[in-house]
TORDRENDO-808468 format. One record per residue: residue in three letters; x, y, z negated of N, C-alpha, C in turn. Coordinates in nm, 4 decimals. Example, Ala and Ser with C-alpha at 12.3 -4.5 7.8 and 13.67 -1.06 7.14 Angstrom:
2
resn;n.u;n.v;n.w;ca.u;ca.v;ca.w;c.u;c.v;c.w
ALA;1.3190;-0.5690;-0.7800;1.2300;-0.4500;-0.7800;1.3200;-0.3300;-0.7800
SER;1.2850;-0.2250;-0.7080;1.3670;-0.1060;-0.7140;1.2900;0.0030;-0.7870
***
This chain:
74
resn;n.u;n.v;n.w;ca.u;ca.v;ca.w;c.u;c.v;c.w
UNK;9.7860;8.9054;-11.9975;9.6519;8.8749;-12.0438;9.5500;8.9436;-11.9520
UNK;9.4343;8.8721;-11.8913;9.3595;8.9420;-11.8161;9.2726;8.9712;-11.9125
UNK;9.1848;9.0869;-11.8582;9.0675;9.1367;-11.9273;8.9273;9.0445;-11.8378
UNK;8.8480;9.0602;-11.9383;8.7187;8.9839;-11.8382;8.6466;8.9915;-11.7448
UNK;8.5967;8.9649;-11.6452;8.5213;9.0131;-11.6107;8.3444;9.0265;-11.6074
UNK;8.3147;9.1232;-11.6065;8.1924;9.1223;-11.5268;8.0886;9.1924;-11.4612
UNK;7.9922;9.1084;-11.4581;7.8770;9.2124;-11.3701;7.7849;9.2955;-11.3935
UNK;7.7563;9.4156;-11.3949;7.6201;9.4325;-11.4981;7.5533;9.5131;-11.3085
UNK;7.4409;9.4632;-11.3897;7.3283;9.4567;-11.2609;7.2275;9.5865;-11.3309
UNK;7.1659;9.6940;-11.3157;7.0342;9.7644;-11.3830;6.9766;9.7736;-11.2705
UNK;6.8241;9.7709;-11.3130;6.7271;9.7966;-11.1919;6.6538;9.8913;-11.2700
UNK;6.6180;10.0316;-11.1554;6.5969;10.1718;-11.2797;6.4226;10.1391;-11.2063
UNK;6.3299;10.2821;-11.2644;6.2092;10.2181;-11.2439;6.1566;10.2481;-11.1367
UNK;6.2416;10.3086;-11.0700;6.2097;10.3441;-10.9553;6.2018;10.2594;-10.8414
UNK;6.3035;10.1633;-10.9039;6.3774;10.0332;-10.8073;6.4576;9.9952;-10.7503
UNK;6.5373;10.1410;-10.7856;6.6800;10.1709;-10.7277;6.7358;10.0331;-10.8028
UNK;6.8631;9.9673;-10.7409;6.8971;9.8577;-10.8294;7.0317;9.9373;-10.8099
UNK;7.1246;9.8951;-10.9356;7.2625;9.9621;-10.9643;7.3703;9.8096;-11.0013
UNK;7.4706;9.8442;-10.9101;7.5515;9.7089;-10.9689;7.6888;9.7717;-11.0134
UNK;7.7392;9.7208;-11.0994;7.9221;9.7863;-11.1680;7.9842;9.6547;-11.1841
UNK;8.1037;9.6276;-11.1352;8.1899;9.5450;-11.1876;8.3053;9.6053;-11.2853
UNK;8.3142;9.5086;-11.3879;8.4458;9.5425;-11.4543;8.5562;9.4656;-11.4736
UNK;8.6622;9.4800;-11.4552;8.7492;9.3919;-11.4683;8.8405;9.2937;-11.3635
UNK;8.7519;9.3476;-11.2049;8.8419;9.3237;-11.1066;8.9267;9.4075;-11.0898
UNK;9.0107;9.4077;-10.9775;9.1503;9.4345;-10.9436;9.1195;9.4207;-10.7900
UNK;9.1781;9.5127;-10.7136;9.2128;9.4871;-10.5532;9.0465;9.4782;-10.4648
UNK;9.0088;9.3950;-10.3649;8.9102;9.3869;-10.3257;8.8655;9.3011;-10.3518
UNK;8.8678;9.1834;-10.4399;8.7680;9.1169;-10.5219;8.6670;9.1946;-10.5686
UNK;8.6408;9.2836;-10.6571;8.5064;9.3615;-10.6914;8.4370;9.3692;-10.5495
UNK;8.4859;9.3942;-10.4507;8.4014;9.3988;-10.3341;8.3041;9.3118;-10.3028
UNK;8.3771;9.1778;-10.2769;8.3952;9.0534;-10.2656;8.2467;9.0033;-10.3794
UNK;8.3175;9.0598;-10.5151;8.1618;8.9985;-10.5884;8.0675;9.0691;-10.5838
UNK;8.0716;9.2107;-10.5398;7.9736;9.3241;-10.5513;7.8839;9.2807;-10.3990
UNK;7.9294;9.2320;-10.3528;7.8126;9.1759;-10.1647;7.7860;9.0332;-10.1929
UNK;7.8450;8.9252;-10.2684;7.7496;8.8214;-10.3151;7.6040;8.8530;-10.3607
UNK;7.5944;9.0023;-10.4613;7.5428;9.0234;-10.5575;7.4140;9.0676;-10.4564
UNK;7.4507;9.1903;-10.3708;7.4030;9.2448;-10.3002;7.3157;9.1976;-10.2227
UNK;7.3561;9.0809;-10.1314;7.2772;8.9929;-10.0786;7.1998;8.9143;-10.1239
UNK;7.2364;8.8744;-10.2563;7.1424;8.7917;-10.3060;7.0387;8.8712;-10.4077
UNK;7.0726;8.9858;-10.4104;6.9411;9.0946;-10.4687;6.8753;9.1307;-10.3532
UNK;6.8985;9.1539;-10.2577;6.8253;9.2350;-10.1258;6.7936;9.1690;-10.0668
UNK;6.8333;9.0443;-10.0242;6.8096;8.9379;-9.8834;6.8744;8.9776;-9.8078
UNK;6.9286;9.0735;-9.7883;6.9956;9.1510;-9.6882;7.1640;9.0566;-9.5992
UNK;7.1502;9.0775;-9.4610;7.2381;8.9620;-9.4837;7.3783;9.1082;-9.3862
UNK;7.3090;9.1574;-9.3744;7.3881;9.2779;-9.2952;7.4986;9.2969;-9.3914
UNK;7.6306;9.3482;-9.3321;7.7360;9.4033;-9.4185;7.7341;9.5274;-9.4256
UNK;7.7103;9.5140;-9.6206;7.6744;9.6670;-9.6467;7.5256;9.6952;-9.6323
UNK;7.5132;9.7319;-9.4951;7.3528;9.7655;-9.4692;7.3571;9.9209;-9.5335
UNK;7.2535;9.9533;-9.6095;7.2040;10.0557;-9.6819;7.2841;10.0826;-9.8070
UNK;7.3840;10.0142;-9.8320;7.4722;10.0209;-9.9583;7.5429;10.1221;-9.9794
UNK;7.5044;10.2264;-10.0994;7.6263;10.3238;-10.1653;7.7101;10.2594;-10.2230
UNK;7.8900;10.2664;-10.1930;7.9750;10.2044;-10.2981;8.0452;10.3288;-10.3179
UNK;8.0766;10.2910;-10.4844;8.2137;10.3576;-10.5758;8.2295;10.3043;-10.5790
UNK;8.4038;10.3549;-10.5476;8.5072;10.2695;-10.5493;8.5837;10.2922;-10.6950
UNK;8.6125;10.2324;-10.7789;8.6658;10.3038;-10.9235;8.8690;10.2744;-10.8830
UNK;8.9093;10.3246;-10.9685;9.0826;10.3343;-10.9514;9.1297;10.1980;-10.9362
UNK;9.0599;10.0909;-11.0082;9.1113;9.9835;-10.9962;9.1463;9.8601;-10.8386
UNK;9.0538;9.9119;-10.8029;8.9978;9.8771;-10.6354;9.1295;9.9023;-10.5797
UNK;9.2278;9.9960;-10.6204;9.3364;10.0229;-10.5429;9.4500;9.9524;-10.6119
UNK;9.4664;9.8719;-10.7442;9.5665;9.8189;-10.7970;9.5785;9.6993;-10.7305
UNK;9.6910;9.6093;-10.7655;9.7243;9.5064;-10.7273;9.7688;9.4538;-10.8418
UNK;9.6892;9.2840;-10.8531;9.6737;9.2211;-10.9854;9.8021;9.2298;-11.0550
UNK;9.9371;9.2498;-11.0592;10.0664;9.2535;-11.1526;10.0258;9.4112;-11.2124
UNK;9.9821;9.4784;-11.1307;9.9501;9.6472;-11.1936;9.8532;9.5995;-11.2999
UNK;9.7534;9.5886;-11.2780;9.6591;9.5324;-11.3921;9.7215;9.4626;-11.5294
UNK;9.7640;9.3932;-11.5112;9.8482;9.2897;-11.5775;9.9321;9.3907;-11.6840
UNK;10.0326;9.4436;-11.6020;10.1156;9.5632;-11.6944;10.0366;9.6319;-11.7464
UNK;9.9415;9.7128;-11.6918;9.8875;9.7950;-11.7708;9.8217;9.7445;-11.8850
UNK;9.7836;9.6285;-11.8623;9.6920;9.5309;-12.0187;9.8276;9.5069;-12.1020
UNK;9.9386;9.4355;-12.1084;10.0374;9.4497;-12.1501;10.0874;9.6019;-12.2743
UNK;10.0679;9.6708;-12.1673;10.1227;9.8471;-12.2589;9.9863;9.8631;-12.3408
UNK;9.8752;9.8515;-12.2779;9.7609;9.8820;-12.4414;9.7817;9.7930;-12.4885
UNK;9.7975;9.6778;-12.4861;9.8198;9.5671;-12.6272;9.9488;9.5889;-12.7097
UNK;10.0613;9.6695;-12.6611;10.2042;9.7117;-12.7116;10.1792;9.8142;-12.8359
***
């Protein structure tokens, strides 16, 4: 069973804009996190000015994911 995903976007008032994905696996979050990026910034540079966290999942590979959703639903 996959878990869902998605995007949450905050823009603080400063203007800092903040993006989190949840629910990818591997370098997909990447992948949707520079769609996002570019199309918030205009920016067409890779990366450019971008801080990324990387969270634990970034390093799984989708069957890891998978099991692990598996054992919390057990």
């Amino acid at each position: 069973m996959q878990l869902p995903r998605e995007v949450k976007i905050r823009i603080r008032p400063n203007g800092k804009v903040e993006l989190e994905t949840e629910g990818f696996v591997g370098s997909s979050c990447a992948e949707v996190s520079e769609f996002f990026e570019k199309l918030l910034t205009g920016d067409t540079d890779d990366q450019g000015s971008v801080h990324r966290e990387l969270k634990p999942e970034y390093y799984l590979a989708e069957t890891d994911l998978e099991q692990e959703n598996e054992d919390r639903l057990q």
